[in-house]
N, C-alpha and C positions, 0 to 999 in steps of 0.2 A: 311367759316373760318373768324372769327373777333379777333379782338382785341379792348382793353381801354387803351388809352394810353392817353399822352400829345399829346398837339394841334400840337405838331412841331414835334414827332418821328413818326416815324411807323417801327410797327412788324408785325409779324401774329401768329395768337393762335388756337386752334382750338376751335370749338364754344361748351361751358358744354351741358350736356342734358335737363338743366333747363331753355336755351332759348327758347322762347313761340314762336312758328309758329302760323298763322293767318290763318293756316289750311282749317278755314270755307269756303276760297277760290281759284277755282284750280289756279296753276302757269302759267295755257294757254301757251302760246308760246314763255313764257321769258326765258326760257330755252330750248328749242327745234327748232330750226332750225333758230336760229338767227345767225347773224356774229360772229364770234370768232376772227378774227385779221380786220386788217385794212384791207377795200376794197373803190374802186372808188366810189364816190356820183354821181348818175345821176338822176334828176327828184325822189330823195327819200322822199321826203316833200310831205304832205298832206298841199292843197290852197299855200297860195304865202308865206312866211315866211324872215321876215325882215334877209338879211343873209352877215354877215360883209365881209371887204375886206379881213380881216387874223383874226385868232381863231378858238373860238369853237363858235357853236350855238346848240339849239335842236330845233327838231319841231316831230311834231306826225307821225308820219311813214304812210305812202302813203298805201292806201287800204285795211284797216285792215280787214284781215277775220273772216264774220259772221258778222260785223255791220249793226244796223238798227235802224231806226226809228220806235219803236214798236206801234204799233196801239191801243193798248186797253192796258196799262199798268199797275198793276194790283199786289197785291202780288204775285202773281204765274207768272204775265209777265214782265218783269224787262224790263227798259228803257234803250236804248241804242244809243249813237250816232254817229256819220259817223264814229269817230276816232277810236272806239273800246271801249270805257266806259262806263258800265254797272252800273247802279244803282237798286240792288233788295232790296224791301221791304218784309223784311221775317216776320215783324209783324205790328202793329202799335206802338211797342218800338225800333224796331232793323234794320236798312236797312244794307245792304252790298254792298261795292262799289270794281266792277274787274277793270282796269286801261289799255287804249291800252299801244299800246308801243311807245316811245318818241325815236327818234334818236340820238344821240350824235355825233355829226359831226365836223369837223376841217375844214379850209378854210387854206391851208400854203399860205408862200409867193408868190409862185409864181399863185394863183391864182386857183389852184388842191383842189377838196374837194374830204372827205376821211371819214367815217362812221368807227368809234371811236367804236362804241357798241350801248347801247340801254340800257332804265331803266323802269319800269313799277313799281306802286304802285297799294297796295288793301289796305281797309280802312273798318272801321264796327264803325259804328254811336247808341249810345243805351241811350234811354232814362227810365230815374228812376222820375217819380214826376216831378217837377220842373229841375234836372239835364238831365246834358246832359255829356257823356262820349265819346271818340274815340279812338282806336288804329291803325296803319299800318302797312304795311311792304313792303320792297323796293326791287325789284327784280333788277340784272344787271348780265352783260356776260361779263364787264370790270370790274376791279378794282376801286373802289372809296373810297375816305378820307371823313372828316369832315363829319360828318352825324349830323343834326341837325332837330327837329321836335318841330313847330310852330302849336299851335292848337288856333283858337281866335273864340267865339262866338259875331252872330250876332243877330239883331234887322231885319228882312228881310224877304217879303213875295217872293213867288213864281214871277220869271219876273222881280222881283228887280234887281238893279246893284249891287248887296252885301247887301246892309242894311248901317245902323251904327254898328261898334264894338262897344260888350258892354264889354268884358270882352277876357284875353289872358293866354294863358299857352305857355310855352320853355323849351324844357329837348335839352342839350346839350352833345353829348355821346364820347365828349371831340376829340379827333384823332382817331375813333373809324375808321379802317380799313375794308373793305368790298372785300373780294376775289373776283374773276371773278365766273359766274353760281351757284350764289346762290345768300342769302337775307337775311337782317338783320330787324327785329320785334322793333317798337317803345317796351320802358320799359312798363311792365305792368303798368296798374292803374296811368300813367303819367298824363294825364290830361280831371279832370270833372269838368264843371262851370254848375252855374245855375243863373236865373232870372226869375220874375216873376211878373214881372212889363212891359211885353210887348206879344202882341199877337203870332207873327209868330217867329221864331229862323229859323236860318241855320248855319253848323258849319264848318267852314274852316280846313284844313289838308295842309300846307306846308311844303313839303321836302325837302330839300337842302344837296348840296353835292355837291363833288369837284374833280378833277380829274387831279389826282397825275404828276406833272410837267409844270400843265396848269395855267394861272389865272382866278380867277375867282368861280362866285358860279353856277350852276343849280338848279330850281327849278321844283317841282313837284305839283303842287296847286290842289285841289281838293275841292268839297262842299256836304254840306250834301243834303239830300231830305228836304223839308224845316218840320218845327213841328209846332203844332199848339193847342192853346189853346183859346176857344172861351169867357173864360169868365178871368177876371182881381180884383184880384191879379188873377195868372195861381197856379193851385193846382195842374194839371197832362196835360203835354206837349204830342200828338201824332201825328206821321210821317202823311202828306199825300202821294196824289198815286207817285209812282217812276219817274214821268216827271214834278213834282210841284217842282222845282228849280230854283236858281236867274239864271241870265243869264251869258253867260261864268261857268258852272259851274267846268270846268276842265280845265287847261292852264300848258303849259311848258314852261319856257324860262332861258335863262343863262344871266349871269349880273355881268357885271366886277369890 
């Protein structure tokens, strides 16, 4: 259930039949058997995660099932890392990205942590020529505000720390409202950049979003597979294998 609204009200609507599911990827377990109300946080962080004395934080959810290090990755074998984030390369124009699951966690005063919900993103990367296009869509089992999607293209080979941004798009979906156990789909055809004036590309996907009585933003950060064009000017940009990515290529955190 969504709504459009201003930055400062919220309602809820129910969603027309003309919004676009991102279908091409399953929902895994953002809806199946995740928390529905507040429960105790114990050791629910995957590695150590910088985590305040009072608020919210997120971090990747501790032992996601079916992660791995793929060995041979491959169109047909999609990359996957400890967290749960899969990167498949369904051609040499299109990769798909499945998202583990991120935790949403409170610290209250007296020092008690408490598992909020959880959000997961999938994301689909598609090159045209010299462009570069992306869409997502943002799974949760909480209710979240302000939904915002930040797409910015880089300059960045494989291994890189990012690259340089060369170029940014921002579609703001104003107070757009997100029920619990379901997901909201970036706007069609939001955002394609192109360049071609540099060898390697990767393409960034931030999600942000906020949660209603708390402060503060979450984010969803994602990267593309990187693309590659061997000769300059670039006349046609194509994905390589599904573990040719900068480093870090997937990150959660909140920020006050």
């Amino acid at each position: 259930m969504i709504t459009w609204l201003s930055r400062k009200t919220l309602h809820v609507a129910v969603a027309s039949a003309a919004f676009i599911s991102l279908s091409f990827v399953p929902a895994a377990a953002a809806s199946a058997g995740e928390k529905k109300v507040e429960s105790t946080a114990s050791q629910t962080c995957a590695g150590t995660p910088s985590i305040p004395s009072s608020g919210i934080f997120i971090c990747w959810e501790k032992d996601q099932p079916g992660a791995s290090d793929s060995a041979t990755p491959d169109s047909t074998n999609p990359y996957c890392d400890s967290h749960g984030n899969c990167w498949n390369r369904q051609s040499s124009t299109v990769v798909l990205f499945t998202g583990g699951t991120a935790d949403i966690e409170l610290v209250r005063s007296d020092g008690t942590k408490v598992v909020l919900g959880h959000a997961r993103v999938n994301a689909q990367w598609t090159l045209t020529g010299t462009k570069i296009s992306e869409k997502g869509a943002l799974y949760t089992d909480i209710p979240l505000i302000d939904i915002w999607w930040d797409g910015s293209l880089y300059n960045g080979a494989a291994g890189t720390n990012g690259g340089t941004e060369l170029k940014q798009c921002t579609y703001t979906q104003g107070a757009l409202f997100v029920d619990a156990d379901t997901h909201t789909d970036s706007p069609p055809n939001w955002c394609t950049l192109s360049d071609n004036a540099n060898y390697d590309h990767n393409m960034d996907l931030d999600v942000q979003y906020s949660v209603e009585g708390e402060s503060g933003v979450g984010h969803y950060n994602v990267r593309s597979v990187v693309s590659h064009d061997p000769t300059l000017p670039a006349t046609a940009y194509t994905f390589d294998a599904p573990n040719a990515l900068p480093l870090n290529p997937a990150n959660v955190w909140w920020a006050d």
